[in-house]
VOPAGU-2260 file (C-alpha; in pm, 1 decimal, decimal comma):
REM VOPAGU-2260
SITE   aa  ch    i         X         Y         Z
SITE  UNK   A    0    3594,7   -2558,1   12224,3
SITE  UNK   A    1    3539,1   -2307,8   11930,9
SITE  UNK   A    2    3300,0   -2072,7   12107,9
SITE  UNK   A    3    3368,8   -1729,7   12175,3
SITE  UNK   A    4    3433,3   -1606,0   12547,4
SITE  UNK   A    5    3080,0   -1425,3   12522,5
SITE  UNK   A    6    2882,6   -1769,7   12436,4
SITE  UNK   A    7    3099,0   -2003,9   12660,5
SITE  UNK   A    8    2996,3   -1747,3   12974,1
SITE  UNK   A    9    2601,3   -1901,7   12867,9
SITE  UNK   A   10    2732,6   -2237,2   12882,2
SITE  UNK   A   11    2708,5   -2489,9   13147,8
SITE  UNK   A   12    2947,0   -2767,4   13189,8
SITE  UNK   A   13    2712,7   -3015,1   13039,6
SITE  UNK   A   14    2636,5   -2821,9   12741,0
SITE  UNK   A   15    2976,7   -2931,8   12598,2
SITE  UNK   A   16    3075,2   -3252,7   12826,9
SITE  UNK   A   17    3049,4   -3522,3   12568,5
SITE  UNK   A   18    2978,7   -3804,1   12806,7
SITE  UNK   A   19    2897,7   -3695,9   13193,2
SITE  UNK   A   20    2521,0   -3581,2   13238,9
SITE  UNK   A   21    2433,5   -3283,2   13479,2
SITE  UNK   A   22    2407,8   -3532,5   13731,0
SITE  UNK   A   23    2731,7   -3689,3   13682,3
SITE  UNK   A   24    2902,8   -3336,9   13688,2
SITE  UNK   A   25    2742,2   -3201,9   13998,9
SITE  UNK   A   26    2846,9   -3530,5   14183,1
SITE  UNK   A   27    3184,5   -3487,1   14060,3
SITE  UNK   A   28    3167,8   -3113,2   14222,3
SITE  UNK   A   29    3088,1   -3199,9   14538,2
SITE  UNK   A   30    3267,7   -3231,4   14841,9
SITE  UNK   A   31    3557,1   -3072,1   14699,5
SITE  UNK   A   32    3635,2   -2781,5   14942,8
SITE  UNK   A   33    3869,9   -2972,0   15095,5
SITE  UNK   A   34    3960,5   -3234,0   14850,8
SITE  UNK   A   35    4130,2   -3226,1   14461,0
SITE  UNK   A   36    4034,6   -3447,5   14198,7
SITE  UNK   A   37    4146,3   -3491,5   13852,0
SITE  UNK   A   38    3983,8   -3753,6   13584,5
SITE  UNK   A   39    3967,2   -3754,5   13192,2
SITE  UNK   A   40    3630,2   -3738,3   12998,7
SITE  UNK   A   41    3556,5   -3580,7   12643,7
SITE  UNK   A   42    3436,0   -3245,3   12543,6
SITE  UNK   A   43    3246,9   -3145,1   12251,0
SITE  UNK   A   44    3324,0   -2846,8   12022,5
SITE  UNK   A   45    3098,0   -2614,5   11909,3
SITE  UNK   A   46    3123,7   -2813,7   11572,9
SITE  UNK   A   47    3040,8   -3161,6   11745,0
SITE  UNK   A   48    3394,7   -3306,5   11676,7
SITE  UNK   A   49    3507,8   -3440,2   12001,1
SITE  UNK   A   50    3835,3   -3461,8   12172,5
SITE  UNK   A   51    4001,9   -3566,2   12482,2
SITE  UNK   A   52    4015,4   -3344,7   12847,1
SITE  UNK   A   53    4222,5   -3388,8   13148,8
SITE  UNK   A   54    3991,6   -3218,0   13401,1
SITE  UNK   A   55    4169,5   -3111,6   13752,2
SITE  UNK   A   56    3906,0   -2981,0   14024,6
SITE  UNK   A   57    4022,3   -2831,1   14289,4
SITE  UNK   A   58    3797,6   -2641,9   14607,2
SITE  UNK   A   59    3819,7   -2400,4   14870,2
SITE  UNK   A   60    3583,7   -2207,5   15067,0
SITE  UNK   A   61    3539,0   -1824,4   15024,9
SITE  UNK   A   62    3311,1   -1634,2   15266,2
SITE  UNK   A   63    3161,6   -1958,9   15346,5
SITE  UNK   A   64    3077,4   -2036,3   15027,6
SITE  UNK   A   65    3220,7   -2353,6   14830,9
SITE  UNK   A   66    3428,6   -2178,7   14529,4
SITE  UNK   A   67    3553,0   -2452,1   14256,7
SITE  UNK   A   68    3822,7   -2412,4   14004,8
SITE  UNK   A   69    3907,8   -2640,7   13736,9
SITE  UNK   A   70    4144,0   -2667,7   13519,6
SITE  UNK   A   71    4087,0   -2842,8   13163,8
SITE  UNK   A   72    4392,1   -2923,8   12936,5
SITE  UNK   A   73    4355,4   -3115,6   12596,9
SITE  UNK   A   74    4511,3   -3418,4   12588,8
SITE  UNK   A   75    4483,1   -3525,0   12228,7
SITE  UNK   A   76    4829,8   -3558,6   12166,3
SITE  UNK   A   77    4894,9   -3769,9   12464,4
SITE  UNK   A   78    4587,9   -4032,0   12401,4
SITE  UNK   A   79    4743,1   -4071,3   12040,5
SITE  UNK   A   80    5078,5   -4157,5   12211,6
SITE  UNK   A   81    4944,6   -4424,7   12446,5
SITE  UNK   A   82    4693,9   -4602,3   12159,4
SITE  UNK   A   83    4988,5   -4631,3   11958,5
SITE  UNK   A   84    5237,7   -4783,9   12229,6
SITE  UNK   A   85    4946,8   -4990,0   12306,8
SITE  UNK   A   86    4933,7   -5108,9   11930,4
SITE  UNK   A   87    5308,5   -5141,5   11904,0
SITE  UNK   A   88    5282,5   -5352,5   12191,0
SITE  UNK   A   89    5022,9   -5582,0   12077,4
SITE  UNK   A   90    5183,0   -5584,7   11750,8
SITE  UNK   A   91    5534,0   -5742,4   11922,0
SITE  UNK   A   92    5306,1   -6004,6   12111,2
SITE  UNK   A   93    5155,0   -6092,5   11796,8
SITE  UNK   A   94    5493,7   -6146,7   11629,5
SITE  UNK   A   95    5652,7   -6287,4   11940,7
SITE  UNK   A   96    5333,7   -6566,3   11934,5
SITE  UNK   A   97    5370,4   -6641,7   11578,0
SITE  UNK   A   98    5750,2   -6708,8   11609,7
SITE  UNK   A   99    5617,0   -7005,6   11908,4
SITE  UNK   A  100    5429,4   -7172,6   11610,4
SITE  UNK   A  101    5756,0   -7209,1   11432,4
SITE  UNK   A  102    5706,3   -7625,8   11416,3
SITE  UNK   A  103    5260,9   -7601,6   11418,3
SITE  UNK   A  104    5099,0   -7687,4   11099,5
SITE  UNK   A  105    5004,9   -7446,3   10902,1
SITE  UNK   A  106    4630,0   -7437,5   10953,7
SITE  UNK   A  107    4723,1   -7415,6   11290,2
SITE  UNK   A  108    4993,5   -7097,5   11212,6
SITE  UNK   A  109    4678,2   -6954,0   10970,8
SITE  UNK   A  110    4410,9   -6958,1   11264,7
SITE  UNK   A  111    4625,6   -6797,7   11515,7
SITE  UNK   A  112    4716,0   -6469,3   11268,7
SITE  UNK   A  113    4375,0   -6431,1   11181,5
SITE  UNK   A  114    4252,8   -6396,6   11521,9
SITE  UNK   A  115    4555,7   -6163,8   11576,8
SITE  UNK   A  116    4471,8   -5982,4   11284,8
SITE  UNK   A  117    4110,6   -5942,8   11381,4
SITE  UNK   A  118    4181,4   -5849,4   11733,9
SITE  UNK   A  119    4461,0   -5567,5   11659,0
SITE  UNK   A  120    4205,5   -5395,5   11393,0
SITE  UNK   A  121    3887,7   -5406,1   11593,7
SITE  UNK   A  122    3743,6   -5636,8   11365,1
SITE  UNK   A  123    3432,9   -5868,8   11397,1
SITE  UNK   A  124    3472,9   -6115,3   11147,8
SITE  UNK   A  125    3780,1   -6188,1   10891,3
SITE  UNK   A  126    3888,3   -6448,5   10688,7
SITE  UNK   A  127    4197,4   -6586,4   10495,4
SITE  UNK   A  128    4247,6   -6714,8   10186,7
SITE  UNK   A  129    4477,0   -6839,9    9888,4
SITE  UNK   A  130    4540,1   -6703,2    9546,2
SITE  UNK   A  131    4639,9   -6972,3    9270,5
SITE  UNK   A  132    4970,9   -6920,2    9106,4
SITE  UNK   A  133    4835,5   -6739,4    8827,1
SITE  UNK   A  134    4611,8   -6524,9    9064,8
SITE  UNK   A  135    4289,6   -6580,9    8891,5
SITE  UNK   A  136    4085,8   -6789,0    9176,7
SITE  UNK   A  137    4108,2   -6749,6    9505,7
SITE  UNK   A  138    4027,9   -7063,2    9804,8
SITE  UNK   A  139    3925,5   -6950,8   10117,9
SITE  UNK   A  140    4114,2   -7136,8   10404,9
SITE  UNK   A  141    4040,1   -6956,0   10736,9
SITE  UNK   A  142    3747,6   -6784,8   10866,6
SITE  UNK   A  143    3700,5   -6597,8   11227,2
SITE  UNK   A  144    3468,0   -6782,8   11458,8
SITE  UNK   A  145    3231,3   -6558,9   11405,3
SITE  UNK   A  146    3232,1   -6522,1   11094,6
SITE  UNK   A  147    3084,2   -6850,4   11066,8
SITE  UNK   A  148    2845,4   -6835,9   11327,4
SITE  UNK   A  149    2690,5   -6513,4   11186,6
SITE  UNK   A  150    2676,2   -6628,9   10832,0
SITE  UNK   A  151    2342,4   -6763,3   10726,4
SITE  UNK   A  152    2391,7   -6852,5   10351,1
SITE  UNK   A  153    2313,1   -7146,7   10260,0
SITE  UNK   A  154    2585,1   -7255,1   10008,1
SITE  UNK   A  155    2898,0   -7168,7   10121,2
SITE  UNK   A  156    3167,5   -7201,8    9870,3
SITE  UNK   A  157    3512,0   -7204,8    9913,8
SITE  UNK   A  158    3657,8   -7096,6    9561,7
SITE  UNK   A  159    3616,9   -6756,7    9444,8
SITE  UNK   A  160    3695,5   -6627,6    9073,6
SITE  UNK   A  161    3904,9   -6319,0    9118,7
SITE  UNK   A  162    3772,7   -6162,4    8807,3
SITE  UNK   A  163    3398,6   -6196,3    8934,3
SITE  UNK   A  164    3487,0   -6080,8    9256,8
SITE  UNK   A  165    3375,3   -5781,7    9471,9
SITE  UNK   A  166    3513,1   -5524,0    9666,7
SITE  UNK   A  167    3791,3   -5794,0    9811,5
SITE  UNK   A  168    3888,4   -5899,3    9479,4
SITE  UNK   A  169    4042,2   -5507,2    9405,9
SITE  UNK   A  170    4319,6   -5576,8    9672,0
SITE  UNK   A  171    4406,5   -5869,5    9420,4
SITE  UNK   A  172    4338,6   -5745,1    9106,9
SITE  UNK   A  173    4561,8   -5423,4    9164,0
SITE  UNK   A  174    4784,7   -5597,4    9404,9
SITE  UNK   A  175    4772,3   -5350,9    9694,3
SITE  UNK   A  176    4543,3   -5315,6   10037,9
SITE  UNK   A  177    4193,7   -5195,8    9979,0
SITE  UNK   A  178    3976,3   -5043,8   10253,4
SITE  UNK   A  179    3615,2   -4912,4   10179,1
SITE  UNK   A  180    3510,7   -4651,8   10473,2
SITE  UNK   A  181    3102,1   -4728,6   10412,5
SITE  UNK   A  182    3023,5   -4975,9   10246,5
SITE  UNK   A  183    2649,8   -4867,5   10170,5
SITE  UNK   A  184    2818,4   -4632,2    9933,5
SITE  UNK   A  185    2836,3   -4666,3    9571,7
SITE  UNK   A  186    3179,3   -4797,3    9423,0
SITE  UNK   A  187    3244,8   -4970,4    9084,8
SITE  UNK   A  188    3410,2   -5286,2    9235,0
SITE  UNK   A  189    3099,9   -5378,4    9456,7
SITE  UNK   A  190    2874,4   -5669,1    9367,1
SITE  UNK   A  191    2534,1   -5771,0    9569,6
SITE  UNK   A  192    2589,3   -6001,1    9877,6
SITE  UNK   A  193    2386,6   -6295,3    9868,4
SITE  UNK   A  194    2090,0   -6353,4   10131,4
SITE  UNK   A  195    2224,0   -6425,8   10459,6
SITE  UNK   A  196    2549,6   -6269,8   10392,5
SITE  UNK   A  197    2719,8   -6070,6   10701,0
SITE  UNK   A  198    2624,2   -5760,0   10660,7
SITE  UNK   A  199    2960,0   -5536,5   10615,4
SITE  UNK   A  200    3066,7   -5192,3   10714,5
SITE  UNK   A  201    3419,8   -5121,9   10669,3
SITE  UNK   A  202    3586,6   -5399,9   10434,6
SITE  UNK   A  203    3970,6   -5377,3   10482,7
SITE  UNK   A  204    4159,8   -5619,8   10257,0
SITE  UNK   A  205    4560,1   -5677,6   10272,9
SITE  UNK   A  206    4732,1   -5876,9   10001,7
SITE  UNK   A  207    5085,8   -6058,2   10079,5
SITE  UNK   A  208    5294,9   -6183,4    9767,4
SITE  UNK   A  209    5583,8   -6382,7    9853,2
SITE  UNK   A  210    5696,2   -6276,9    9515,3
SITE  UNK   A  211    5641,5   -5994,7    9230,0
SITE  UNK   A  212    5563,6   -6099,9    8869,1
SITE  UNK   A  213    5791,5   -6005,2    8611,9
């Protein structure tokens, strides 16, 4: 937890239980003299970063008063494990769905990637477009549900100069993913979104060439 044994011994459980209030925790601590229980929750260092906790409580009674041990081990390690089985697993489904669309059209074969796409990154909206052969305009062909619903411009176009474009237009320009952690940050590639424009937080944009230029 990053406190020393002197300032944990002035802590109670709450003070560092990142999502259980005092009521939660004394609920979980009762009626355990004869009974064990063990459940995961999240504990907060003394520097606010969180991180995962298996918690194992465990009771007895000692001069007939209810005496509770518990056990905490960090399970970081083991979380990171199961979210990425749990990815690699999604992943195959996505693959093994696509490979079903072998004969669909491909607006049809577009639509179902994007939503894959958008549900494997935790995404709200996404779209999908086309690059010309000589890469300088881009058509947009696919966008999320969403996406749509949410957007309130009112014209809408569908073609997109890549050499007036914003933050997307870097993945194309330099021919490589682009990702922008905030995007209420300053950065050199970003133009204004128009009124009515979804607002963004995280722009993550993955070019695919089906062949290098010379």
């Amino acid at each position: 937890l990053g406190y020393s044994q002197e300032e944990v011994l002035g802590l109670y459980t709450w003070d560092y239980e990142a999502v259980a209030s005092e009521a939660d925790i004394r609920a979980d601590f009762s009626d355990l003299s004869t009974v064990s229980r063990v459940f995961e929750t999240s504990h907060r260092r003394k520097d606010g970063s969180l991180f995962d906790v298996e918690i194992s409580l465990s009771g007895t009674v000692v001069a007939e008063q209810p005496l509770i041990f518990a056990i905490c081990r960090d399970i970081t390690e083991r979380k990171r494990a199961e979210d990425e089985l749990r990815y690699a697993n999604k992943r195959l489904t996505a693959l093994w769905s696509i490979s079903a669309l072998a004969n669909a059209d491909l607006k049809t074969i577009c639509n179902h990637i994007l939503n894959m796409i958008v549900e494997m990154t935790g995404s709200r909206f996404g779209f999908y477009g086309f690059v010309n052969q000589v890469e300088s305009e881009m058509t947009i062909h696919t966008w999320s549900g969403e996406a749509m619903e949410g957007c309130t411009v009112l014209e809408k176009p569908a073609h997109f100069l890549i050499s007036h474009a914003g933050v997307w237009g870097e993945a194309v320009r330099k021919r490589r993913p682009f990702i922008l952690n905030d995007y209420s940050e300053a950065h050199p590639a970003k133009n204004a979104c128009p009124p009515g424009h979804l607002q963004l937080h995280t722009p993550l944009v993955a070019p695919f060439a089906s062949a290098r230029r010379p």
